[in-house]
C-alpha positions as CSV (number, residue, x, y, z in Angstrom):
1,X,-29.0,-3.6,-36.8
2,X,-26.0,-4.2,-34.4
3,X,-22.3,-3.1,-33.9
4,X,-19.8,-4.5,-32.4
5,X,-16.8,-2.4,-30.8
6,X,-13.4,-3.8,-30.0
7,X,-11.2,-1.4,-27.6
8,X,-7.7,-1.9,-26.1
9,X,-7.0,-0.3,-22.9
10,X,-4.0,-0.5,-21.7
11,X,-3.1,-2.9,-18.1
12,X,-1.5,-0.2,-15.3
13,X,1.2,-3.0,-13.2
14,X,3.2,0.1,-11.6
15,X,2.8,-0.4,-8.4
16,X,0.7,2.4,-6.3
17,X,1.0,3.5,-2.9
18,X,-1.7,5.3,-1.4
19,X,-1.0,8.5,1.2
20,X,-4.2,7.5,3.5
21,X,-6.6,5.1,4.4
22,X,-9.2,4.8,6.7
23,X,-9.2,1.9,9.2
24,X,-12.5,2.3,10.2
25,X,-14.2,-0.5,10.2
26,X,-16.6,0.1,7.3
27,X,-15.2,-2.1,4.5
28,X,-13.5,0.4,2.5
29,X,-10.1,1.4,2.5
30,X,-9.4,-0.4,6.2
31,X,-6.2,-1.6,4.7
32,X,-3.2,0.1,4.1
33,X,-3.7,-1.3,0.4
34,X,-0.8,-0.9,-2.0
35,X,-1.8,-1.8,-5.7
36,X,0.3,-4.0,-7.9
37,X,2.1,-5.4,-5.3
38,X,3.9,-8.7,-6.8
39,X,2.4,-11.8,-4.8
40,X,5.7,-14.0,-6.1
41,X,8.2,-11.6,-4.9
42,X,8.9,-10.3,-1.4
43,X,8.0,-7.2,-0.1
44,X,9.6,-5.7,2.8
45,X,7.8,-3.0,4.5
46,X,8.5,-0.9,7.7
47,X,6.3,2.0,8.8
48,X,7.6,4.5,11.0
49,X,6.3,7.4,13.0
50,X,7.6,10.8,12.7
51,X,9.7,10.4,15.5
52,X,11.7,7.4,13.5
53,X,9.5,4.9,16.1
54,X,8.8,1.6,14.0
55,X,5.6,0.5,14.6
56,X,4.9,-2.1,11.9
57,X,7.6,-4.1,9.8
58,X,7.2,-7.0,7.5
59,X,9.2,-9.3,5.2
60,X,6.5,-10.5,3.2
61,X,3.8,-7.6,3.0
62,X,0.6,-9.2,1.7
63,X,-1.7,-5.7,2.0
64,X,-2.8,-6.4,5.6
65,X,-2.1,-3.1,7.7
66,X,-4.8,-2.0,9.2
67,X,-3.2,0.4,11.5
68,X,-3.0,-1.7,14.1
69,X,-4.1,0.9,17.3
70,X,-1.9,3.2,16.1
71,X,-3.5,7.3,16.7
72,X,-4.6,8.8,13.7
73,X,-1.8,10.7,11.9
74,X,1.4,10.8,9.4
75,X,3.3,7.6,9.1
76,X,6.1,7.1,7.0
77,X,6.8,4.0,4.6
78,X,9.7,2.0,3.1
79,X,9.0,-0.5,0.9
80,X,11.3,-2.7,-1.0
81,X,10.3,-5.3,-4.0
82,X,12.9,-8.0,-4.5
83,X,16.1,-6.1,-5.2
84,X,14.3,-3.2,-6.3
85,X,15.0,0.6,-5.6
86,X,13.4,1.4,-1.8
87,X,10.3,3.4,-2.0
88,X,9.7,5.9,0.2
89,X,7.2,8.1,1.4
90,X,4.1,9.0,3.9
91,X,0.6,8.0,5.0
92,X,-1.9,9.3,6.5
93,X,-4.6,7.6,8.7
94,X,-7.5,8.7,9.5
């Protein structure tokens, strides 16, 4: 006797922005990873620190910050898809 079971779930493409990640060096979460980032469509990201200091900017973010020497601590982000609305916010690393 068998059964077979058919179920729909439903495919999440907002994009998510994680508030911390762990550059580490241990394979998990050494990127500051953002989720449902478009590859066709640029991305421009800045990252300041919370003295307004940029320390990382790019036109065409592809999920490879790693927190490049940068102490452990709050960041801030902007992030802007194509002609989309900025999103803003913070990150922690750790």
């Amino acid at each position: 006797c068998t059964t077979k079971l058919t179920a729909r779930v439903p495919l999440d493409t907002d994009i998510f922005i994680p508030n911390i990640f762990t550059p580490n060096g241990d394979g998990l979460n050494d990127e500051f990873f953002i989720r449902n980032l478009p590859i066709n469509v640029n991305a421009n990201l800045v990252i300041n620190d919370r003295w307004g200091k940029q320390v990382y900017a790019s036109k065409n973010y592809q999920n490879m910050w790693n927190g490049d020497d940068v102490a452990d601590g709050v960041y801030f982000y902007r992030l802007v898809v194509g002609s989309s609305k900025p999103l803003t916010g913070w990150v922690e690393i750790l």
